[in-house]
C-alpha positions as CSV (number, residue, x, y, z in Angstrom):
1,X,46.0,111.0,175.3
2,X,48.1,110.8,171.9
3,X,46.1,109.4,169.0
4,X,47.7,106.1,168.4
5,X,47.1,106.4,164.5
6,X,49.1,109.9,164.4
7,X,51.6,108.5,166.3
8,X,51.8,105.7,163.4
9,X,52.0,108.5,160.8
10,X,54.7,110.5,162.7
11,X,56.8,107.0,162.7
12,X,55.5,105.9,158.9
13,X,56.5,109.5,157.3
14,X,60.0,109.6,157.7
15,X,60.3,106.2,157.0
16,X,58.6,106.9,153.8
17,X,61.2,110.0,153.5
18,X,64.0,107.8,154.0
19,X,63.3,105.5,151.7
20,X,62.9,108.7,148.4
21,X,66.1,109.9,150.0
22,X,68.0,106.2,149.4
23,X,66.9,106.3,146.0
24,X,68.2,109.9,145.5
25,X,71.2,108.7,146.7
26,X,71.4,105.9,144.9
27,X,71.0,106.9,141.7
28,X,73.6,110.0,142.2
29,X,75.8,107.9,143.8
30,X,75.5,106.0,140.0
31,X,76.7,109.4,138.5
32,X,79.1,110.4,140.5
33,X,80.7,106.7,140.3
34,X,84.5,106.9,138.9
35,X,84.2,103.9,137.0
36,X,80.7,105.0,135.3
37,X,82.2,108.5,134.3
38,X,85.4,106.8,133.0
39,X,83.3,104.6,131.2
40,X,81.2,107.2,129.4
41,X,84.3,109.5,128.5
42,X,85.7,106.4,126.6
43,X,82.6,106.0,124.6
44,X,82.0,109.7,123.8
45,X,85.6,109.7,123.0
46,X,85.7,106.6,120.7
47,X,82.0,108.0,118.9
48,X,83.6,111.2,118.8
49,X,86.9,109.5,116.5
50,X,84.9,106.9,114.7
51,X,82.8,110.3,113.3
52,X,86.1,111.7,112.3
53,X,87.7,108.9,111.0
54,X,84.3,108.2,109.3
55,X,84.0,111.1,107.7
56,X,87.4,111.4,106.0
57,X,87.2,111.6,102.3
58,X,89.7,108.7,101.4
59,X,91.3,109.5,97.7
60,X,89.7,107.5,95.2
61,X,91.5,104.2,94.0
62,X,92.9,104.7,90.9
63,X,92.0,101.9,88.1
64,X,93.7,101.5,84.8
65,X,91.9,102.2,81.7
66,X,90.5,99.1,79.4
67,X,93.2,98.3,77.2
68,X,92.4,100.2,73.6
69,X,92.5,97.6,71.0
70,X,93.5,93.9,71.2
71,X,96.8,93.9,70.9
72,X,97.4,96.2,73.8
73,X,94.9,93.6,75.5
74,X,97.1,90.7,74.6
75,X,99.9,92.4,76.0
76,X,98.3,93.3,79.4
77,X,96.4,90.3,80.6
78,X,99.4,87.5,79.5
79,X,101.7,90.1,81.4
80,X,99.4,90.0,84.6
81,X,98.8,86.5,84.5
82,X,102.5,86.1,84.8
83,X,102.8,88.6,87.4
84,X,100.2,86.6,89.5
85,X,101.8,83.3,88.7
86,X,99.8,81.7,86.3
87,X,101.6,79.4,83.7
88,X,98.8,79.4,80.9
89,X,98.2,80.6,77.8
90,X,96.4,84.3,76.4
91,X,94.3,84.4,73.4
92,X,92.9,87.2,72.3
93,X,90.4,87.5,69.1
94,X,87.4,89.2,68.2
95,X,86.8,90.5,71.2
96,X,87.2,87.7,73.7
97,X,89.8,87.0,75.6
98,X,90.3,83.1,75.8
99,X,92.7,81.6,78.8
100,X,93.8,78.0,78.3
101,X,96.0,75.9,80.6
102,X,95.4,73.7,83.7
103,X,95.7,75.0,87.0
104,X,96.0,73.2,90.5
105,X,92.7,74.5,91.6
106,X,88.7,75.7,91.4
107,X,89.8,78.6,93.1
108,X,93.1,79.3,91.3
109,X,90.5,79.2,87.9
110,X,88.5,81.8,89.1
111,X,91.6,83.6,90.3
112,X,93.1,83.6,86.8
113,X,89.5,84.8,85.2
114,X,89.7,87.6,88.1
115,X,93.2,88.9,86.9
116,X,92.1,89.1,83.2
117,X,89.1,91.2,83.9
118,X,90.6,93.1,86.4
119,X,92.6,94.5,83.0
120,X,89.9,94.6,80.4
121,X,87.3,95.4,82.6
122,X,83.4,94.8,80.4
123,X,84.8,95.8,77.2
124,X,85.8,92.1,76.6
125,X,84.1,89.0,77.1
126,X,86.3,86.0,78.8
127,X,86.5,82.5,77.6
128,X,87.8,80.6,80.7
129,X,88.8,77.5,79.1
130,X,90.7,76.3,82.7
131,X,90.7,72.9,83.4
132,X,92.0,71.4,86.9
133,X,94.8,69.2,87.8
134,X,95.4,67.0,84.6
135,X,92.9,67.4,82.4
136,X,93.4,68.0,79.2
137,X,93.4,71.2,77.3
138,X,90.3,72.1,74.9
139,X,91.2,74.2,72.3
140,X,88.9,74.9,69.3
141,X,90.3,74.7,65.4
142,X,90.3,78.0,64.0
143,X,90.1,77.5,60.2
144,X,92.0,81.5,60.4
145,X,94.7,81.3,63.2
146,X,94.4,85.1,64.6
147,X,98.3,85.7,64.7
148,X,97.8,87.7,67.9
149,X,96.1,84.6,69.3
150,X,98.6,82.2,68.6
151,X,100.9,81.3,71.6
152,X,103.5,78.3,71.4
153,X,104.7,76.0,74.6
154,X,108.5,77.3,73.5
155,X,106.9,81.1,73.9
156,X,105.3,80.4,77.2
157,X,108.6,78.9,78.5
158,X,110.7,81.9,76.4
159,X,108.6,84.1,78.4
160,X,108.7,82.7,82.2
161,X,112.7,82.6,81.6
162,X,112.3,86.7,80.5
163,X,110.0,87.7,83.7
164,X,112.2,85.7,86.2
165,X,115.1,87.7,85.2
166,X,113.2,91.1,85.4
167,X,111.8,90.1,88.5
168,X,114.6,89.7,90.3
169,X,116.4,93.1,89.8
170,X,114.2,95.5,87.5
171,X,115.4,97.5,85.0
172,X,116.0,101.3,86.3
173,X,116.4,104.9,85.5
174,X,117.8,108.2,86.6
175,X,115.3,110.1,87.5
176,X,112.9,111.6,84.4
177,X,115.9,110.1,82.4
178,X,116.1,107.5,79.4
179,X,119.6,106.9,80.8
180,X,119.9,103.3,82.3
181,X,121.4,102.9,85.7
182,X,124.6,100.9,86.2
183,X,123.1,98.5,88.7
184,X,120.7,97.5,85.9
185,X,123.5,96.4,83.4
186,X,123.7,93.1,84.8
187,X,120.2,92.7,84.3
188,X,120.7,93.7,80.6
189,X,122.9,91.4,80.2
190,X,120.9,88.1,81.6
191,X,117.9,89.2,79.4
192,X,120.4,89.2,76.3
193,X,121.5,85.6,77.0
194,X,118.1,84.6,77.3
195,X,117.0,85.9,74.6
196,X,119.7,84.4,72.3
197,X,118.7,81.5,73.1
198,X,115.3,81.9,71.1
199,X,114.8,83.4,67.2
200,X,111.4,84.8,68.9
201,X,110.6,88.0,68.4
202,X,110.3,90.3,71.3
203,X,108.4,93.3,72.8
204,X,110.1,95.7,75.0
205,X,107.4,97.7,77.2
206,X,108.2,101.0,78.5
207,X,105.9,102.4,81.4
208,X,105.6,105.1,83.8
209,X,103.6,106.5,87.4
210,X,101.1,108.9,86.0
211,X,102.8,111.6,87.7
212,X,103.1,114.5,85.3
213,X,100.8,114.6,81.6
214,X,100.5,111.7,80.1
215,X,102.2,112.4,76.7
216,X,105.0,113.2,78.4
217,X,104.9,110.0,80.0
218,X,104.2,108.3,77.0
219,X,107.5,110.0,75.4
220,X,109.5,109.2,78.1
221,X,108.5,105.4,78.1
222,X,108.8,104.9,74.4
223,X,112.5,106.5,74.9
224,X,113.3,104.3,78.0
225,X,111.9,101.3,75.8
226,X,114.1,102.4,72.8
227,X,117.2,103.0,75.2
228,X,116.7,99.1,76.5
229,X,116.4,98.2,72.5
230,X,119.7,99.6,71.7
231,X,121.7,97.8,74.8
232,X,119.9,94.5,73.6
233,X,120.9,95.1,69.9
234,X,125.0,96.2,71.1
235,X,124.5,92.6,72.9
236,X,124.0,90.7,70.1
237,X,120.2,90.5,69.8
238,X,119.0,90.5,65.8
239,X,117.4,94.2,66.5
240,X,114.6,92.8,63.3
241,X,113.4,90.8,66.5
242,X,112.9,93.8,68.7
243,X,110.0,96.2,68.9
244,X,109.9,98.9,71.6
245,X,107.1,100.8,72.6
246,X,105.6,103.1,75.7
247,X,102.7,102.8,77.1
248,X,103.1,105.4,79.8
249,X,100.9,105.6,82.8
250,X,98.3,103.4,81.4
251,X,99.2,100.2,82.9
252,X,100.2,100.0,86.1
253,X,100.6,97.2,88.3
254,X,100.1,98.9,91.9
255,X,98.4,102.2,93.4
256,X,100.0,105.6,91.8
257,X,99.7,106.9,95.4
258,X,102.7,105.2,97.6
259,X,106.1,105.8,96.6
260,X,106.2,102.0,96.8
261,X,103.5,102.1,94.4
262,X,105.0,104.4,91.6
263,X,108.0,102.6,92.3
264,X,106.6,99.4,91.1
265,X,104.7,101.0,87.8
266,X,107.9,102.5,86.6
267,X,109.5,99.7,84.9
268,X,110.3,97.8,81.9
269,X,109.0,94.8,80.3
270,X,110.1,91.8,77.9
271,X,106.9,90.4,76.3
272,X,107.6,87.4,73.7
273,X,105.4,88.4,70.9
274,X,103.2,85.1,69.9
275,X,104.5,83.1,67.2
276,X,103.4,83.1,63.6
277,X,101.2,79.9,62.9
278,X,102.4,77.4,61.1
């Protein structure tokens, strides 16, 4: 007679078999799944390119040098406030640069304080004299009017009429040339009516991409600055009014990476010098 408890355990042991086997199955069946191995060759793919990308060595972003001295400060903030829009006035003196003016927002003061020591980096300290909407404009007596701070309503208009005729077709060159283009004759001409509408005396800014040494780019800027002076003085303009001068590489107003870029940085600039106090 057959042990009924044996008999149990030869029912009960593949049974338990069975069950190991399932999970086998199951868990190879996992592997072996299309959608799972899909899966994981996208994510070892995507880790694999996000290491690559990661570990490119972008080039650095190129930033101007603080301006030398305060004149050459003057010049570049009121020039890149105008570029970025802002209608106010630049003062420069002892070592602080002072912006005065309303603007239409909080955010637009900050803005305007951004732009100024985006140029003259820590070597400066900023007055932001701002106000918003309609306030009125505080301004401090100076008993000794700095002549490079001193900037007139008629200079601030002199000089929004001068940018928007820049802006709108820049002045060009041939290539590594002081020789002006023909298309750019036109835009000579506007800039002389402009500026015989005004006794003020004017700045004309030559600069350059940093491509190639920067006394050469200097040179070429203080001869592409000189060129513009000479077409301005055969146009009528009292040449007594007219200083040119080159500035190179050392300004720029976009990346010196893009051909968009350099683009952009070679150009010439009107900058209405302020007016003598009085």
């Amino acid at each position: 007679m057959t042990d009924p408890l044996r008999q149990l355990g030869n029912v009960y042991r593949p049974v338990q078999w069975d069950q190991h086997r399932d999970r086998r199955r199951g868990l190879l069946g996992l592997l072996l799944n299309r959608r799972v191995i899909i899966g994981a060759a996208v994510l070892a793919l995507l880790l694999a390119v996000g290491t690559i990308v990661g570990g490119e060595e972008l080039p650095p972003a190129e930033t101007a040098p603080a301006p030398a001295d305060e004149t050459e400060a003057l010049v570049a903030v009121r020039a890149a406030e105008a570029r970025a829009g802002f209608g106010i006035v630049v003062r420069v003196a002892d070592g602080t640069v002072t912006l005065i003016g309303t603007v239409a927002t909080p955010t637009e003061r900050v803005a305007a304080e951004s732009v100024a020591r985006s140029v003259v980096g820590v070597d400066f300290r900023i007055d932001n004299r701002l106000l918003i909407d309609e306030g009125e404009v505080e301004v401090e007596p100076e008993e000794e009017p700095n002549e490079l701070a001193y900037v007139t309503d008629e200079d601030l208009v002199l000089q929004n009429a001068v940018s928007s005729v820049l802006a709108r077709s820049p002045i060009t060159f041939a290539s590594a040339s002081t020789v002006i283009d023909p298309e750019s004759l036109a835009t000579l001409d506007a800039l002389a009516g402009v500026l015989g509408e005004s006794a003020a005396a004017v700045l004309i800014a030559g600069h350059t991409d940093t491509d190639g040494s920067p006394e050469d780019n200097v040179r070429l800027s203080q001869q592409r600055a000189e060129a513009v002076v000479d077409y301005l003085t055969e146009a009528g303009i009292d040449p007594a009014r007219l200083t040119a001068q080159g500035f190179g590489g050392s300004l720029p107003v976009a990346d010196n990476i893009t051909m968009e870029g350099k683009a952009a940085n070679r150009r010439i600039e009107a900058l209405i010098k302020p007016s003598e106090p009085g």
